[in-house]
C-alpha positions in Angstrom: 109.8 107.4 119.9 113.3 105.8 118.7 112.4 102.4 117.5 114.5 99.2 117.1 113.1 96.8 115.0 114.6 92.9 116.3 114.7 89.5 114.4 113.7 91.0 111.0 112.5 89.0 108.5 112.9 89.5 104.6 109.6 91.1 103.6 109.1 88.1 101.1 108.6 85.7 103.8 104.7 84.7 104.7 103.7 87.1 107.7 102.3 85.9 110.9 98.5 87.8 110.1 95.9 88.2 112.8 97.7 85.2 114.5 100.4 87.9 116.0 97.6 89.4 118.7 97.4 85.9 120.0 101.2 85.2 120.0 101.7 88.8 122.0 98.9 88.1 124.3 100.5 84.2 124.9 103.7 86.0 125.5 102.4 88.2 127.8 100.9 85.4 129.9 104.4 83.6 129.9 105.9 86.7 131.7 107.4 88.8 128.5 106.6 91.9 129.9 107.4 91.9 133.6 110.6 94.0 133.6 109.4 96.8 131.5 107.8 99.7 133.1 104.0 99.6 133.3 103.0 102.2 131.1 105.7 101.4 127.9 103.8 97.9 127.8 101.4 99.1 125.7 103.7 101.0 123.1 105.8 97.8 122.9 103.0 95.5 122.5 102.0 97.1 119.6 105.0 97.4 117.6 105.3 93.4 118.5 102.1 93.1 116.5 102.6 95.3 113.9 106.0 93.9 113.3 104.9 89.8 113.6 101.6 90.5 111.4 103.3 92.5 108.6 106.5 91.2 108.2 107.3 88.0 110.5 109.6 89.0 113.0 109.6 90.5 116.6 109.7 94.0 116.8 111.1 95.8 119.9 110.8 99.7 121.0 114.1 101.3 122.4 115.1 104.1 124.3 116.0 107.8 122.5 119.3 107.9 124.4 122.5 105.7 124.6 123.1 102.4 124.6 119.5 102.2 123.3 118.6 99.4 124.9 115.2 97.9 124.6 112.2 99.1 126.6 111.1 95.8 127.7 115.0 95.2 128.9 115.3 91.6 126.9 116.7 92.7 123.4 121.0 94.1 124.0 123.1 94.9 120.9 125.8 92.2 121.3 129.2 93.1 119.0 131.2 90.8 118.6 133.9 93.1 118.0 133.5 95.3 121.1 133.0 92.0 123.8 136.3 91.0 122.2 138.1 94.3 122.3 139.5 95.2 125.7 136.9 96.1 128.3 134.1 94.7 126.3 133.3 92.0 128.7 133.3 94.6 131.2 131.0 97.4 129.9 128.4 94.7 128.4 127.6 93.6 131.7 127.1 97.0 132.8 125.0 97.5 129.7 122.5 94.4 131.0 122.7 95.9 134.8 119.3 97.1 135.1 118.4 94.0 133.4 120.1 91.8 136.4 118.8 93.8 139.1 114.9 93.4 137.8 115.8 89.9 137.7 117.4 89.4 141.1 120.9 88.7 139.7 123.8 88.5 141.2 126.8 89.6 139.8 129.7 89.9 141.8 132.9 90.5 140.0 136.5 89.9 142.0 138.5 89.4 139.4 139.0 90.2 136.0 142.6 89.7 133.7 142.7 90.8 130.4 146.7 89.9 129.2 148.0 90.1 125.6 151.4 88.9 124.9 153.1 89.0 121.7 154.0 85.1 122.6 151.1 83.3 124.1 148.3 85.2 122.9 145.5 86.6 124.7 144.5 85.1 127.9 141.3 86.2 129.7 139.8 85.4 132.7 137.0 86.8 135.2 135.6 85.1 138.5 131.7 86.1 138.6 130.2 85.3 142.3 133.3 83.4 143.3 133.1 81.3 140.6 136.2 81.4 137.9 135.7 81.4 133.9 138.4 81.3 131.1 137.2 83.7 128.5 140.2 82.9 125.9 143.7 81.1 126.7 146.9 81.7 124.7 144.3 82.7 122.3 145.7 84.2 118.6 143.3 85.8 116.2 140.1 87.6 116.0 137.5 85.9 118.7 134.7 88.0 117.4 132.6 84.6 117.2 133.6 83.5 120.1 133.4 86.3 122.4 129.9 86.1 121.9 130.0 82.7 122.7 131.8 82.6 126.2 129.8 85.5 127.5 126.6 83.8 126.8 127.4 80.6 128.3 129.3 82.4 131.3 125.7 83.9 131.8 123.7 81.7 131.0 125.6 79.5 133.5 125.2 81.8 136.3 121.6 81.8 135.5 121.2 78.2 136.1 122.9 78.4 139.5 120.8 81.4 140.5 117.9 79.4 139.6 116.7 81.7 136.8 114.2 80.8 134.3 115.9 82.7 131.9 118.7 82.3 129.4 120.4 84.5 126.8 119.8 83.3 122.8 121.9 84.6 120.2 121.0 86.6 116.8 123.1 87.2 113.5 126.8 87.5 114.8 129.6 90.1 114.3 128.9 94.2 114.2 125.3 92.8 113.8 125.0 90.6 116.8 121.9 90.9 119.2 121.3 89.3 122.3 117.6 88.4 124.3 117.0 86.7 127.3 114.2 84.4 127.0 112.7 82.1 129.3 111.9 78.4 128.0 109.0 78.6 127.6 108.8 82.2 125.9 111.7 80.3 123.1 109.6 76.8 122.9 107.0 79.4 121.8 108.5 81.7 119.3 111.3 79.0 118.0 109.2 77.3 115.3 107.4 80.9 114.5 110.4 82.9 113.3 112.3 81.4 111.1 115.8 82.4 108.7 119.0 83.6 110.3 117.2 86.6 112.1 115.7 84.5 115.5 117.1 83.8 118.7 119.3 80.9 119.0 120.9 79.0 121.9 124.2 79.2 121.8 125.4 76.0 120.5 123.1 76.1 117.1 124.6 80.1 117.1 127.8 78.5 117.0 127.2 75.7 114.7 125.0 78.5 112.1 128.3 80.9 112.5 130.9 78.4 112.0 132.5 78.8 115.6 134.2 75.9 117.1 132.8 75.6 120.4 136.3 75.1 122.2 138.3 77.8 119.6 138.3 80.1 122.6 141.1 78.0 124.5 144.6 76.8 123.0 146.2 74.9 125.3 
């Protein structure tokens, strides 16, 4: 099976041992597994251990076709550079679709503007369940960093209204950026336990670790 291997750790860091069974099994009582089919469970539990005991960080098994998303539906590849290209907004939400439906998620989309002017820059907007966000204003320059950043907060503020106990986190940034959804409890556990640039983040220690200024997607 085509295999994706999440949160990698350098193989000099201090593994995780026998303790990974009991960090898998802990995640599985927190609800980790509920959106995955039934019978991959097994397959990914096992590359969780495997990946936790022998080299620290949290393994993931993907689908064989494209966009290779994960088989437990938390893990996305998240570019930078495509959510800030046009349409990359767009087609990462469809990416996360099957995602928002096992979750009960609404997402209604009315209206979306994506405007580039030689002038003022490149404003864009998109109203999610009647509810309007600025993605950039009169924005110049290359918004890899903080593409990332408005999607995740648009999202993860939709969450919170939904009443979702889930939020996206953050990994690595750029043509390497991942994305999981995580619930609170799920990131109080595996926060202390994987540790370098390689884990989860919320979004504002993403931003502070990749140097972008939290309100750098809007020039007034």
């Amino acid at each position: 099976m085509g295999l994706f291997n999440f949160f990698k750790k350098p193989t000099s860091q201090k593994s995780l041992g026998s303790n990974a069974i009991q960090i898998v099994n802990k995640l599985e009582e927190l609800g980790y597994f509920k959106y995955a089919t039934e019978t991959d469970i097994p397959e990914i539990k096992n590359e969780m251990v495997d990946s936790l005991a022998k080299l620290n960080y949290l393994g993931s098994v993907t689908f064989d076709s494209s966009p290779y998303n994960s088989k437990d539906y938390r893990h996305y590849h998240f570019d930078g550079e495509d959510l800030f290209e046009e349409g990359g907004f767009i087609w990462q939400l469809h990416a996360m679709k099957t995602l928002f439906d096992k979750m009960n998620f609404k997402l209604e989309i009315t209206n979306h503007i994506e405007d580039w002017d030689n002038e003022k820059g490149l404003n864009h907007s998109i109203t999610l369940n009647g509810k309007d966000y600025i993605i950039f204003k009169n924005f110049n320059g290359y918004g890899w960093g903080e593409a990332a950043q408005r999607f995740a907060e648009i999202i993860n503020d939709q969450l919170e209204l939904q009443n979702i106990d889930e939020s996206i986190y953050l990994i690595n940034g750029g043509n390497d950026g991942m994305a999981v959804y995580l619930t609170k409890a799920q990131f109080d556990l595996l926060d202390p336990i994987l540790k370098g640039t390689d884990r989860p983040l919320r979004v504002e220690d993403w931003c502070r670790v990749n140097q972008v200024a939290i309100k750098n997607y809007s020039q007034e």
